[in-house]
N, C-alpha and C positions, 0 to 999 in steps of 0.2 A: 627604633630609629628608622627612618627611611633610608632608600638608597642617598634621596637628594643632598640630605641631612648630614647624612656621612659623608660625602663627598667633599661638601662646600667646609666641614669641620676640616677635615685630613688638610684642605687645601690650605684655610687659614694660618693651620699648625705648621705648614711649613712656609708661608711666604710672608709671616708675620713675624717681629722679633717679642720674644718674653720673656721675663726676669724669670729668675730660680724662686725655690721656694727657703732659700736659706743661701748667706754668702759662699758656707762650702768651703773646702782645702782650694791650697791654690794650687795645685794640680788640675789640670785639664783631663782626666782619667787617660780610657787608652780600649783600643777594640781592633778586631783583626776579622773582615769580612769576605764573601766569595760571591763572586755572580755567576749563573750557569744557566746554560737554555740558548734563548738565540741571541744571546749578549753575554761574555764572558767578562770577566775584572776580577783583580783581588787590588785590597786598598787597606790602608789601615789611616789611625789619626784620633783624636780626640772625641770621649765620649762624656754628652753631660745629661742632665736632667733637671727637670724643671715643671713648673706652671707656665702652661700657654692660654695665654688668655685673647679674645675679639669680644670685643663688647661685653656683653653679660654673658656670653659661653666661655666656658675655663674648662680646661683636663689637663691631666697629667702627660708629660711627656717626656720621650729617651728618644736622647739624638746620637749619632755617629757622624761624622763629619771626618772627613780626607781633604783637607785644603792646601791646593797647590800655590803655585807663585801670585797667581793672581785669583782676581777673586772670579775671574770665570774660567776655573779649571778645580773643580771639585767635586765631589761627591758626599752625597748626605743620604741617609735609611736613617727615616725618621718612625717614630710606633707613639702611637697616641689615644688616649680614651676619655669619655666625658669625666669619668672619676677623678678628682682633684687629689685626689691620696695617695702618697706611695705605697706602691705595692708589696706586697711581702713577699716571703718565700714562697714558690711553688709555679704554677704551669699554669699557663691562660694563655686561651683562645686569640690569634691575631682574623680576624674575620673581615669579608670583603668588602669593599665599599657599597657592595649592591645590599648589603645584610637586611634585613626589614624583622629579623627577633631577637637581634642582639642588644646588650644590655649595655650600661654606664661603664661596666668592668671590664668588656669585653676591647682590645685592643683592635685598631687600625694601623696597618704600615704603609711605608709609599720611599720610594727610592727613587730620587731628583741625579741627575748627571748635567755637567756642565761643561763645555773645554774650548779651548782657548782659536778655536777654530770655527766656535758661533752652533757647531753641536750641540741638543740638550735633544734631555729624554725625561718625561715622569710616567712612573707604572706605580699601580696602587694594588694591594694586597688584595689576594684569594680566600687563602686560608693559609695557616700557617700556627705556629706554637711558639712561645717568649717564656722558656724556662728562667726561674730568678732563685740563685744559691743563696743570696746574702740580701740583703737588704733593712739600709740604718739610714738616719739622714744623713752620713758622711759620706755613702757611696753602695748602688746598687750593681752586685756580678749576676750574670749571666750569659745566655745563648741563647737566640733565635734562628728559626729558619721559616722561612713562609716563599709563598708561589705567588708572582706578581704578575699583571697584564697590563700592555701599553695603553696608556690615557692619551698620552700628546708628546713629540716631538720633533724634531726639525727633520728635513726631506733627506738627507744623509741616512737616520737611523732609525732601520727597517724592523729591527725586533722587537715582537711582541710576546714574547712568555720567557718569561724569566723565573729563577729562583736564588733564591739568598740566603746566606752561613752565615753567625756570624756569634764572637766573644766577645764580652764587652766587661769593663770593669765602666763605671758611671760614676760620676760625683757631679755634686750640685754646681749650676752654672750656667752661662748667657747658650740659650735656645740661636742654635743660628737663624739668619735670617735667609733664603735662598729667590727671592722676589726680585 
């Protein structure tokens, strides 16, 4: 995939809304994340999974979502790749948007900030690892951590290299929309 490729995908995935790939518990799961670098946060909140689909490009995607009172006070670390298929147990590559040998399997992430004072921030993934414990269609565990660089933000927020922690229990369900 090219850099452009990756880019414009990561970006759909998150400013686009898309159904799950099964109705799922009615639990909204649950994830406990860390940011560190020149932007610190810890957040926690509802974690789901799903197909995201734009036109005829579909991949699989795990969302984390921290949603406050309104809807522009939140946070989302979203991870997403062309493969349509839940993944199974084991360790994969979260790789940069600039990537040019990475494969369908191979994970993209990107962490959206948003707050109630008209601040926002998006930085997209370096590199990083999405270890996965468990994974059924009822619901996928794990931990990620990857290294992100600023893409775009408002004139407030001046960081640009960040890193992210984070636990997540997933279950099937609505892909936020962050657009």
């Amino acid at each position: 995939m090219t850099r452009a490729v990756r880019v414009v995908t990561l970006a759909l995935a998150l400013l686009l809304p898309a159904c799950s790939d099964s109705g799922g518990p009615a639990g909204q799961g649950s994830f406990s994340a860390t940011v560190t670098g020149d932007l610190t946060n810890s957040f926690t909140g509802r974690a789901v999974f799903g197909i995201a689909s734009q036109g005829a490009n579909q991949g699989f995607a795990i969302a984390l979502e921290r949603q406050g009172a309104t809807q522009v006070d939140r946070d989302v670390v979203i991870l997403a790749r062309f493969n349509t298929q839940r993944p199974g147990i084991g360790t994969y590559s979260i790789v940069s948007s600039a990537c040019d040998t990475c494969t369908d399997d191979d994970f993209d992430a990107g962490y959206v900030l948003y707050r109630p004072s008209g601040d926002f921030a998006f930085f997209a993934s370096e590199s990083g690892t999405l270890t996965i414990t468990e994974s059924s269609a009822d619901r996928i565990v794990g931990t990620l951590n990857f290294d992100a660089t600023w893409i775009l933000s408002s004139d407030n927020i001046t960081a640009r290299d960040i890193a992210i922690t984070a636990s997540f229990t997933a279950v099937p369900g609505q892909l936020p929309t962050v657009g």
